[in-house]
N, C-alpha and C positions, 0 to 999 in steps of 0.2 A: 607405914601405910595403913596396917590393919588399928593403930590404936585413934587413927583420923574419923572410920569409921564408927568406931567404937564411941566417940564424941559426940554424935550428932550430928554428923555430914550428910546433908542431902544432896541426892544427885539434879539437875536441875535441868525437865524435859520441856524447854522452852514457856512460850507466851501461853501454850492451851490452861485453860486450869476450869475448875467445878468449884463455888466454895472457894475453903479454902485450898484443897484439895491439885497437885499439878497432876494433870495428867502424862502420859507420854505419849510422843507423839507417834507412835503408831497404832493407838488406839481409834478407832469410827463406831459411829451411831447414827443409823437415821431412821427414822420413821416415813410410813408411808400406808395411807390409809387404804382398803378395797372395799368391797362390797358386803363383806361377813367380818371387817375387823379391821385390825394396826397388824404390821408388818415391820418387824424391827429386826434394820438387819445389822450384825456386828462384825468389827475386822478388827484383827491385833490381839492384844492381851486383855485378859478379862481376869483382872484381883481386887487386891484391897482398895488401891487409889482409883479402880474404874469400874467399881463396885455398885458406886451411888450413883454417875448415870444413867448404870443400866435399871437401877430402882427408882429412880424419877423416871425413864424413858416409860419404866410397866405404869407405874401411874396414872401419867397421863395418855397412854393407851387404855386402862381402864375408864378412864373420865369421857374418853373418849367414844365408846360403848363399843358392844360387837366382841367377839375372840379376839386375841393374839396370840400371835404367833412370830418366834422368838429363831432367824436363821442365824448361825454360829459357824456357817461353813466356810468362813473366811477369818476364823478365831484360830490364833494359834497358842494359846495357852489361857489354862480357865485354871484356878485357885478353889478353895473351898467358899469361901466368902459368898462368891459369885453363885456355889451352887445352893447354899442359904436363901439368898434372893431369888432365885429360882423354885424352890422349894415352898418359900413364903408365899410366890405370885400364884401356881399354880393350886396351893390352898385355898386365896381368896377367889380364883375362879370357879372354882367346886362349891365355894360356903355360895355364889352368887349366879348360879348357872350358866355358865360360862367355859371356854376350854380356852386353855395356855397352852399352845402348843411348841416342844422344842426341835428343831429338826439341826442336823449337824451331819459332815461327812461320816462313814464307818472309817473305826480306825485313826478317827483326827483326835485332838487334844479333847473337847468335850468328850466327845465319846466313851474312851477312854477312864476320865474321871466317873461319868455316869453308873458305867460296867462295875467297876473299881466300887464305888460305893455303894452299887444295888440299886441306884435310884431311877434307872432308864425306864424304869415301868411309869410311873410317877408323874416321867415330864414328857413322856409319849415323844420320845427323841426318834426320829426317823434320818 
């Protein structure tokens, strides 16, 4: 079994995909415009393979104009990757006067990471 792995066996989380890139299927992303910005809210797993929608999603939230603001309270696991892009977005809204805002349960899987790495200051996680 472990030298199957070991070969280049990928697991295979149905029809969703980005790219090349499969998603799994309990990942969500949607956007949703207000009156001060984009509203992106996420559910599922946030790593390496769902890394890059949540960096197109910031994109075109920025294209978009106005803040964002990034809800994670329905994330049940965040990677470092994710918190890269995170890190990234919230710089280009400082270099453009803008605020990235990340708000997440206390105590949930963001959180958590944030604490753990120092960076809760950074990404104004409430």
């Amino acid at each position: 079994m472990r030298g199957d792995r070991c070969r280049g066996h990928r697991p295979s989380y149905g029809a969703d995909s980005v790219g090349s890139v499969t998603l799994p299927p309990a990942f969500g992303l949607s956007a949703r415009a207000t009156e001060w910005g984009t509203v992106l809210a996420v559910r599922g797993e946030l790593d390496l393979a769902t890394a890059p929608a949540l960096s197109r999603a910031l994109d075109e939230a920025w294209a978009a104009g106005g803040d964002v603001r990034v809800d994670l309270h329905a994330t049940t696991f965040v990677e470092s990757t994710v918190l890269r892009v995170l890190l990234r977005g919230a710089d280009r809204a400082r270099a453009a006067g803008r605020r990235l805002e990340v708000v997440c349960a206390r105590g949930g899987a963001p959180a958590r990471l944030f604490a753990l790495t120092g960076t809760e200051h950074l990404l104004a996680a409430a």
